[in-house]
C-alpha positions, 0 to 999 in steps of 0.5 A: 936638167938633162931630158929627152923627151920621144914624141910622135908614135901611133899606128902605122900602116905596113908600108906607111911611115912615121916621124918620131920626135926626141926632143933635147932639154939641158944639153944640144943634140949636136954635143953628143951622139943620140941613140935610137933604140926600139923593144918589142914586145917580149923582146930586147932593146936593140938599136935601130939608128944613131946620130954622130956628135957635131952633126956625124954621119948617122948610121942604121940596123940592117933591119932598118937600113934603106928604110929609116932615116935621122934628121936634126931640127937644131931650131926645136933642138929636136933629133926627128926618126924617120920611118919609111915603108914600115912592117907590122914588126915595127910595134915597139915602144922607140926610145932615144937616148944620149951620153956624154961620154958617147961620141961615135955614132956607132957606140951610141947605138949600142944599149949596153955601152951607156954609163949609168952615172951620165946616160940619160934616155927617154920614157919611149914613144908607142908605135903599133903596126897593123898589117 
């Protein structure tokens, strides 16, 4: 069975940081590009981050850029978001996400270009900001 599991969440303190954890069952992070996304509240689903299939360039949400970075821990099979310098609009819940018919890191973080038929996503993983 394809799983994603998200990890790691909790409260961060404007300009803290945080690492959170997807963790891959059933297939390798490296096989397809894996999608960061983040709702806030109220909010829509927006993509914060991707990684590219076969240890692609990752790429960032201009929100974002500068300040999150993506790692593959390929022994846990676990793709890690890093959170750097982070601002009390960073309380969503963060979710990360894959598709096999998804390879470009780019397409990846677009929510609305998952198939229904082979996405799989995370439950999502609580960060709260506090000022």
């Amino acid at each position: 069975e394809v799983q994603l599991v998200e990890s790691g969440g909790g409260l961060v303190q404007a300009g803290g940081s945080l690492t959170l954890s997807c963790e891959a069952s059933g297939f390798s992070v490296n096989d397809y590009a894996v999608g960061w996304f983040r709702q806030a509240p109220g909010k829509e689903r927006e993509g914060v981050a991707c990684s590219g299939s076969n240890n692609g360039p990752a790429t960032f949400a201009e929100s974002v850029k500068g300040r999150f970075a993506i790692f593959t821990d390929n022994h846990k099979n676990t793709m890690l978001l890093r959170m750097d310098n982070a601002k009390t609009e960073a309380t969503a819940v963060y979710y990360c996400a894959a598709d096999p018919l998804l390879l470009a890191c780019r397409e990846s973080r677009d929510p609305t270009a998952y198939h229904s038929s082979t996405h799989t996503w995370g439950k999502g993983t609580l960060v709260t900001g506090s000022s």
